[in-house]
C-alpha positions in Angstrom: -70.2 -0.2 -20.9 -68.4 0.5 -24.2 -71.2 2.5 -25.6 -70.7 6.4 -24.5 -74.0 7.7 -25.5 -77.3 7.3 -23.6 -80.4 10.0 -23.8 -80.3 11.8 -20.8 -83.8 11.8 -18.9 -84.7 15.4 -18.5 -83.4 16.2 -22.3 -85.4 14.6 -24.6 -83.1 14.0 -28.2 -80.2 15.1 -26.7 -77.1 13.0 -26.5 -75.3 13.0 -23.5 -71.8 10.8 -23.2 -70.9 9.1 -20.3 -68.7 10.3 -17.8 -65.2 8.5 -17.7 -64.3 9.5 -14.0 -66.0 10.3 -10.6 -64.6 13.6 -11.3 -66.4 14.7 -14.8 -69.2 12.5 -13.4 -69.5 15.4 -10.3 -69.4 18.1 -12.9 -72.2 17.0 -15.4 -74.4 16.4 -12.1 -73.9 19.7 -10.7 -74.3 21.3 -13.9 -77.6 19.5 -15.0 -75.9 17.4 -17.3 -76.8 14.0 -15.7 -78.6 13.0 -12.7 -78.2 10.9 -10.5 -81.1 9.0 -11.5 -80.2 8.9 -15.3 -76.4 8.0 -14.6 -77.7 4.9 -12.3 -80.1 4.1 -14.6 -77.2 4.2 -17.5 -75.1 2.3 -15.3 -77.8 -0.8 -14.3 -78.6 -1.0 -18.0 -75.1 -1.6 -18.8 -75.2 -4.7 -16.0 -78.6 -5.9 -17.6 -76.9 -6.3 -20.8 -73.2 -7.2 -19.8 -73.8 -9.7 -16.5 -74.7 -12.2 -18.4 -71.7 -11.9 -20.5 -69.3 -11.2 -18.1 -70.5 -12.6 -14.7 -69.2 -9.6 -13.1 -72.0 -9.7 -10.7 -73.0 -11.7 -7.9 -76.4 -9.0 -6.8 -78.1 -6.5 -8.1 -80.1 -3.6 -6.4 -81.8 -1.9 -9.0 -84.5 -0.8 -6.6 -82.7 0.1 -3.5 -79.9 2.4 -6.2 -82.6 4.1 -8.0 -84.4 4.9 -4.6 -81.2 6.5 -3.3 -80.5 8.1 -6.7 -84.1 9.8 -6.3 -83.0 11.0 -2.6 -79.5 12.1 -3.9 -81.2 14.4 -6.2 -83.6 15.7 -4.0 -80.4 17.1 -2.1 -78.7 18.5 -4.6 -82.0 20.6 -5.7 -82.0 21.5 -1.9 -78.4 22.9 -1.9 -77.3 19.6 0.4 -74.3 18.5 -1.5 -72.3 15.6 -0.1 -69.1 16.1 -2.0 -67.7 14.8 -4.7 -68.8 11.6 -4.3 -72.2 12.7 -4.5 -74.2 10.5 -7.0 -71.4 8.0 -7.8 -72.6 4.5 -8.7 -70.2 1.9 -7.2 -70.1 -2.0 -7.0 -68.5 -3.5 -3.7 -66.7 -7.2 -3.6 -68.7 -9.1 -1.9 -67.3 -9.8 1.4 -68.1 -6.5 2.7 -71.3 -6.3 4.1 -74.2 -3.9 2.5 -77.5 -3.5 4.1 -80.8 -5.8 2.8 -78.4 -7.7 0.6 -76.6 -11.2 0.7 -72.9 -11.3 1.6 -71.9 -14.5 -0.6 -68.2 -13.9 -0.4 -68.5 -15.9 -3.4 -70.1 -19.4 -1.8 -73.3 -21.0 -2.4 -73.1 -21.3 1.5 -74.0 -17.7 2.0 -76.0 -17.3 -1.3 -79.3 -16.3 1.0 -77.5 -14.5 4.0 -79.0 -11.3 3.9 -77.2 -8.5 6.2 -78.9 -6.2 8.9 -76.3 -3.4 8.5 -73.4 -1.9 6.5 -70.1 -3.0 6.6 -67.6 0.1 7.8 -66.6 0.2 4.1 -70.0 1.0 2.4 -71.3 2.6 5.5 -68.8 5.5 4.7 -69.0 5.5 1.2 -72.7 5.8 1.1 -72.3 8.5 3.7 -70.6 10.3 1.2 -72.9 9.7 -1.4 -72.2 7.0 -3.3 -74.8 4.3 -5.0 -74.6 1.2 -4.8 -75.7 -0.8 -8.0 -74.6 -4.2 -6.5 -72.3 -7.1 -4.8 -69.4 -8.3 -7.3 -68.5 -11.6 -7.7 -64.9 -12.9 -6.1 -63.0 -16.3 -5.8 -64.9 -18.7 -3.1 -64.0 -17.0 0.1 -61.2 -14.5 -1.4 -59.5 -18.0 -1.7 -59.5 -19.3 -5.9 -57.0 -17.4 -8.0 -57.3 -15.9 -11.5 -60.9 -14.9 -11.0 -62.9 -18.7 -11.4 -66.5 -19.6 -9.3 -68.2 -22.8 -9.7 -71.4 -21.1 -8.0 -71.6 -17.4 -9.4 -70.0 -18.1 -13.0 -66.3 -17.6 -13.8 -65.3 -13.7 -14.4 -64.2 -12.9 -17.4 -62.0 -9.6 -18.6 -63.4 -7.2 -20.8 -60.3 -7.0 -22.7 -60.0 -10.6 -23.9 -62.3 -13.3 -22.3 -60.2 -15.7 -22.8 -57.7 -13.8 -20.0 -58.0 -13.8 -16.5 -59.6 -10.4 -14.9 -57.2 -11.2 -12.1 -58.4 -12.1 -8.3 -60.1 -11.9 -6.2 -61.5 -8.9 -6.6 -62.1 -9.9 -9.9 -65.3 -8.9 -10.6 -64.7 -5.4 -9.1 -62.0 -4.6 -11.3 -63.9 -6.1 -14.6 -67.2 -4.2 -13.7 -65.0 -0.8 -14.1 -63.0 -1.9 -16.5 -65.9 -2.8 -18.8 -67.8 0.7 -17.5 -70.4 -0.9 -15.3 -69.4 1.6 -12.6 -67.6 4.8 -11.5 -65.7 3.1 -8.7 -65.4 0.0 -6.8 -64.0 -1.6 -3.7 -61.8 -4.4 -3.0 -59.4 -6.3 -0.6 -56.3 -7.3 -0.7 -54.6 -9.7 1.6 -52.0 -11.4 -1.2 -52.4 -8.7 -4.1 -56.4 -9.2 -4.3 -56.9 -5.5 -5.2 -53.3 -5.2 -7.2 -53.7 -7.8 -10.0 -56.7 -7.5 -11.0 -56.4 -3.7 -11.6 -53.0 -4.8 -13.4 -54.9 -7.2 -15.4 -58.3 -5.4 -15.9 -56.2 -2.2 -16.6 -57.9 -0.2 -14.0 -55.9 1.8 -11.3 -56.3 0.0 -7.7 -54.7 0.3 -4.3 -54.0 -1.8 -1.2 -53.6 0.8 1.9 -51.2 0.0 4.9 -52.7 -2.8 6.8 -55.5 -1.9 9.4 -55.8 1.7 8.3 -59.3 1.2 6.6 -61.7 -0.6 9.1 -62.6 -4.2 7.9 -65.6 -4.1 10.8 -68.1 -6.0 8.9 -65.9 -7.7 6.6 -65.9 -11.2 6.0 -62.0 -12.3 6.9 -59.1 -14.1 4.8 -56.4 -13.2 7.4 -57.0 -10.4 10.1 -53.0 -9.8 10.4 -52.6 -9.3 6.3 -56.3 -8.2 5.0 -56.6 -4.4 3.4 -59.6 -2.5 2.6 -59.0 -1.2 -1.1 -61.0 0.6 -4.1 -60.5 1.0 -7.5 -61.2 3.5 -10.0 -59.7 5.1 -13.2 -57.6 8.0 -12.2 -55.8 9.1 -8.9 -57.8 12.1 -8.4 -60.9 9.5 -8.2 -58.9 7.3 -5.8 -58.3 10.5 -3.6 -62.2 10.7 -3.1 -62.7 7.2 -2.5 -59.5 6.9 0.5 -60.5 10.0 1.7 -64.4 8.8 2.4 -62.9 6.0 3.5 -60.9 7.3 6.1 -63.8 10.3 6.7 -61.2 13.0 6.2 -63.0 14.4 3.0 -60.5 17.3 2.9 -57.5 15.2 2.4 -59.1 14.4 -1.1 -57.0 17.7 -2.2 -54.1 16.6 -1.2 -54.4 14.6 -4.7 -52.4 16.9 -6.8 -49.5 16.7 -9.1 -46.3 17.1 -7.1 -43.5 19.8 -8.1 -41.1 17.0 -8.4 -40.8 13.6 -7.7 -38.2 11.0 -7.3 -38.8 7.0 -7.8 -36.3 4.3 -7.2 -36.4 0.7 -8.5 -34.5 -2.2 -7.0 -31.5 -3.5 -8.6 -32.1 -7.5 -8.9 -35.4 -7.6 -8.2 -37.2 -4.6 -10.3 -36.9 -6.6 -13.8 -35.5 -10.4 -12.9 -37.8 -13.0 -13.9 -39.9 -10.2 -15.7 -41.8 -10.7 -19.4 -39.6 -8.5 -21.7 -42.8 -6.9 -22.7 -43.6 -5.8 -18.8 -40.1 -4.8 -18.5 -40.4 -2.7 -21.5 -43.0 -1.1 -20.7 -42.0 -0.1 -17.2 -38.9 1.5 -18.3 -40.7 3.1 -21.4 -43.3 4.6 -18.2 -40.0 5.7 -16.5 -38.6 7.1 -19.2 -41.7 9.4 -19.5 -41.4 10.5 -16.0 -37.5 11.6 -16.1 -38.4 13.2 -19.6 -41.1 15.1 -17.5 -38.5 16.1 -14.9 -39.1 13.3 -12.7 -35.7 11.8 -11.0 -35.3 7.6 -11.1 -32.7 6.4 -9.3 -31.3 2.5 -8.4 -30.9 1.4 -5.7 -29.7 -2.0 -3.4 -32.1 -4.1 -1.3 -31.2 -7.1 0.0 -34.4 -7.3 2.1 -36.5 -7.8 -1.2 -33.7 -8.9 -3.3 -32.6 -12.1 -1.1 -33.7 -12.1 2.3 -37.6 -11.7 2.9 -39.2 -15.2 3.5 -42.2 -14.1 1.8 -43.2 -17.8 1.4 -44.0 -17.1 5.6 -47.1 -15.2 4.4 -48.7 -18.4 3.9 -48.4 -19.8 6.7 -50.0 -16.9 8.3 -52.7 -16.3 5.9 -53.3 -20.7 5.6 -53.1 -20.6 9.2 -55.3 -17.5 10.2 -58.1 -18.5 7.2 -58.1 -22.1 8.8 -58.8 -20.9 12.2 -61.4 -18.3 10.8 -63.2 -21.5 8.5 -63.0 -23.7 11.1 -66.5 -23.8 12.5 -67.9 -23.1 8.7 -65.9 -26.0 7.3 -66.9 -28.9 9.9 -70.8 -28.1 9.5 -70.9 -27.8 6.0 -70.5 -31.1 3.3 -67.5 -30.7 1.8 -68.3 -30.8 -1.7 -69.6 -27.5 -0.8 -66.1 -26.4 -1.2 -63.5 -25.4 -3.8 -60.5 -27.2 -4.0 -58.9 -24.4 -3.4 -60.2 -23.7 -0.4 -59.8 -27.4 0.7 -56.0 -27.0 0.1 -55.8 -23.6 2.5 -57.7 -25.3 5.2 -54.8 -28.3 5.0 -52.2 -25.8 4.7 -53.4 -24.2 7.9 -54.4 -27.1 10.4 -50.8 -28.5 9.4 -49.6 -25.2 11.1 -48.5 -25.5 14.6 -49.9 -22.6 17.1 -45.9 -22.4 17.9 -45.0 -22.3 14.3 -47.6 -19.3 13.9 -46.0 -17.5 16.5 -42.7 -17.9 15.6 -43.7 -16.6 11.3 -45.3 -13.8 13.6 -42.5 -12.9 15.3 -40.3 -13.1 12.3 -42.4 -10.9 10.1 -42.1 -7.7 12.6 -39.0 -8.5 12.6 -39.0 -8.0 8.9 -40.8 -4.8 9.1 -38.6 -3.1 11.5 -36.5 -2.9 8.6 -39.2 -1.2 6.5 -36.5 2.3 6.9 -34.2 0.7 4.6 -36.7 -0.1 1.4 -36.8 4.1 1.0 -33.0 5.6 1.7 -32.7 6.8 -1.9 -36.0 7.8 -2.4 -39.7 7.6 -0.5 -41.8 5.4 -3.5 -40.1 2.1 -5.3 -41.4 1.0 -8.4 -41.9 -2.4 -9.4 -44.0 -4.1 -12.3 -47.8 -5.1 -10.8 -46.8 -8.8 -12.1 -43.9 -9.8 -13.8 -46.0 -11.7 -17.3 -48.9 -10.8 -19.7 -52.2 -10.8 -18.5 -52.3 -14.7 -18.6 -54.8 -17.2 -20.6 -57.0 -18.9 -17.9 -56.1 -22.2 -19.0 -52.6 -21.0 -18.6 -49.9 -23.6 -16.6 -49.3 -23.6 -13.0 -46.4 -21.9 -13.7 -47.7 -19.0 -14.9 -50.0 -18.3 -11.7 -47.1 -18.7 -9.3 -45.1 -16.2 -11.3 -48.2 -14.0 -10.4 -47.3 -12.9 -6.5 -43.5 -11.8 -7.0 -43.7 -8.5 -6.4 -47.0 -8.1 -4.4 -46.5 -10.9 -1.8 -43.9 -8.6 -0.2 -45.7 -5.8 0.3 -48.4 -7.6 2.0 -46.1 -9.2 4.0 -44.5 -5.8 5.4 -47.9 -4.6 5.4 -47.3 -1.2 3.1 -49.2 0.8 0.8 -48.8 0.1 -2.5 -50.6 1.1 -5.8 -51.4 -0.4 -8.9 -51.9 2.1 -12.1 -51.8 1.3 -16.1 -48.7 1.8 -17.6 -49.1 -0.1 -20.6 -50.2 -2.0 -23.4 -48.8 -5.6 -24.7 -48.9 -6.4 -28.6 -52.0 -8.6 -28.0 -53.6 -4.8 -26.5 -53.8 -6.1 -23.3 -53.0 -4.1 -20.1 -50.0 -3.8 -18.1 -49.8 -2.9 -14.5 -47.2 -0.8 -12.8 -46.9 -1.0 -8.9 -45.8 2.1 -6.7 -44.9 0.8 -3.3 -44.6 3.6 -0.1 -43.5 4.0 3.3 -46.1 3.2 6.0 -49.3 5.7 5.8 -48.1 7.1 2.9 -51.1 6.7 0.6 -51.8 10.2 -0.9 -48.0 10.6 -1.5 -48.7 7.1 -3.7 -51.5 9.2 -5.3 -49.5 12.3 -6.4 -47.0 10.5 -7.5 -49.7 8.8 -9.6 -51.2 12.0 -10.7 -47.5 12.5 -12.0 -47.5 9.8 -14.2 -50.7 10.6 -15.4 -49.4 13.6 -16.5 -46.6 12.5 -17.8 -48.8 10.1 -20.2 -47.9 6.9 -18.5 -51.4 5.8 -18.1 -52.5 5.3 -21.7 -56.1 5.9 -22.4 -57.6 3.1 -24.2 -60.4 1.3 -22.9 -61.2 -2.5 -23.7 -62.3 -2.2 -27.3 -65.0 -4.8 -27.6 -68.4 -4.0 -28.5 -70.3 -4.9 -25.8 -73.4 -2.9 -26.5 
């Protein structure tokens, strides 16, 4: 929410602002400032008066978050303190399953299917003390691109609503964009988590395949899927992955590196690019060797020319066919998106031996993964190559969209998504750092260092939405 002021419960006439970060958020609740109570409440109200606007939402706990908040609290007055995610108020896409609430993932199918248990993903983060406010909304099924649902309301961005938010994890990316939220999760199987936090100017990241258990997730393809969050600064991100992954201490590992090196790819970092993305990538760049930073160039013909990243759908048509398959014969088909009645032809067009063959080809692929980093261990690319686009923007614009995130998928690396940017409409733009395998707090110094360096501008969507 745009407005930074709210009276704090606790201190009557007194102005309090709003945190901006998980991390000043865990210093004004361990110094009194907040509670966790009044930053939920702060944080629902925003919803109450933005939802409606912004369709960011799909569910709404206010009961359930306010009962936690009350518990959280409690714990912190009895010296129990669950680290720094203690308190945080977080919405979580809705394909990841959260206790008492309905998983939609986005269908009017699921719109009543209330889960018995946590998902892997919220299990953890509520173990580390996070609050969830809600279920965000998401294309039908992970499925519809640039952030559009006939059943829960098309998401809009809280820059411009007349731009796409990005998807699918659109409305996770908008929610914290438009401060409805100190964090949120994601998944990315095509860029899911990466373009929206491009678009939504947010920082997001997309982990190396099957580090981040999707037990309890609802599926879009089990060999390219990723468990993501998104928040607004790398220090954030380190608390999040490192809850995640239940190694809390790793969260310190989140620190600005001495010195860093970043290579881009010659013939593939800046073709087919927007000459305002471009711009501003090498204007970020610029920053970072000013700062002492090293950028080198080098040669890839693996991403330049040779990876058949077009085989990602025909493992992700093919998998999502086989995982619908069951869902989609007992269920009228009007029930459907369009969109998702072009994957499910895609797929069951598919052969089992043609799958095996793009499966086959692929790790072939990635056991050539060595030769992305010889001049230096993180590449940097441009999130998407255009301008946060219109959504009645042409085809064309939308399969522009994928260039630079479909390989990284495909290989199944880390890869991070941070602001670099603004266009001359004031709309974000995205920067993508890309690492070797496992490498996901070495992506989040190197953001740190960029932060630093002033790459990540600080201007918020400038609407007034209060």
């Amino acid at each position: 929410m745009c407005a930074s002021l709210i009276t704090q419960s606790g201190q009557q006439g007194m102005a309090v602002k709003s945190p901006r970060t998980i991390a000043e958020a865990g210093r004004a609740l361990r110094s009194g400032l907040w509670t966790c109570e009044g930053l939920t409440r702060f944080y629902l109200e925003g919803i109450r008066k933005l939802n409606p606007v912004l369709h960011v939402m799909i569910t709404v706990c206010e009961d359930a978050a306010l009962e936690q908040a009350a518990i959280l609290d409690r714990e912190l007055q009895e010296g129990v303190d669950r680290g720094p995610l203690h308190g945080i108020p977080i919405v979580n896409k809705d394909l990841f399953a959260a206790r008492g609430l309905p998983m939609t993932v986005g269908s009017p199918i699921f719109r009543n299917a209330v889960q018995a248990q946590d998902s892997a993903v919220i299990e953890r983060l509520r173990r580390h003390g996070c609050i969830l406010l809600g279920q965000s909304n998401l294309g039908e099924f992970a499925a519809v691109p640039v952030g559009r649902n006939r059943t829960y309301g098309d998401v809009y961005n809280p820059w411009q609503q007349d731009h796409t938010p990005g998807a699918s994890s659109s409305g996770s990316a908008a929610a914290l964009a438009a401060g409805l939220c100190l964090a949120s999760t994601g998944s990315d199987t095509g860029g899911s988590v990466r373009t929206p936090a491009s678009c939504c100017g947010v920082m997001g990241i997309r982990p190396t395949s099957n580090l981040i258990s999707l037990e309890g997730s609802f599926p879009r393809s089990l060999s390219l899927d990723a468990a993501g969050v998104l928040a607004h600064s790398a220090e954030d991100m380190g608390f999040l992955l490192a809850a995640l992954l239940d190694t809390p201490e790793r969260a310190a590992e989140v620190r600005s590196p001495a010195s860093i090196r970043l290579a881009t790819i010659a013939d593939f970092t800046y073709s087919d690019v927007d000459e305002v993305v471009a711009t501003s990538v090498r204007q970020a760049l610029e920053k970072v060797a000013a700062a002492g930073g090293e950028i080198v160039e080098q040669r890839s013909s693996l991403l330049s020319h040779e990876l058949p990243t077009d085989e990602l759908f025909t493992l992700l048509t093919y998998e999502f066919s086989k995982i619908m398959e069951s869902l989609y014969a007992s269920n009228p088909k009007e029930l459907f998106d369009p969109c998702v009645h072009d994957d499910m032809r895609r797929g069951r067009s598919i052969t089992d031996a043609q799958y095996q063959q793009a499966m086959v080809q692929r790790k072939r692929y990635q056991e050539q993964i060595g030769s992305l980093f010889e001049a230096a261990d993180i590449l940097v690319t441009p999130t998407i190559p255009t301008r946060v686009p219109h959504y009645d923007s042409p085809a064309s614009i939308w399969s522009r969209q994928k260039r630079f995130l479909i390989p990284v998928s495909y290989l199944g690396l880390p890869a991070l998504s941070l602001p670099c940017g603004l266009d001359d409409e004031g709309l974000p733009i995205g920067l993508q750092l890309i690492g070797r395998p496992y490498s996901e707090f070495r992506l989040l110094q190197a953001a740190r260092f960029l932060e630093e360096c002033g790459v990540v501008p600080a201007a918020r969507p400038s609407a007034n939405w209060s």
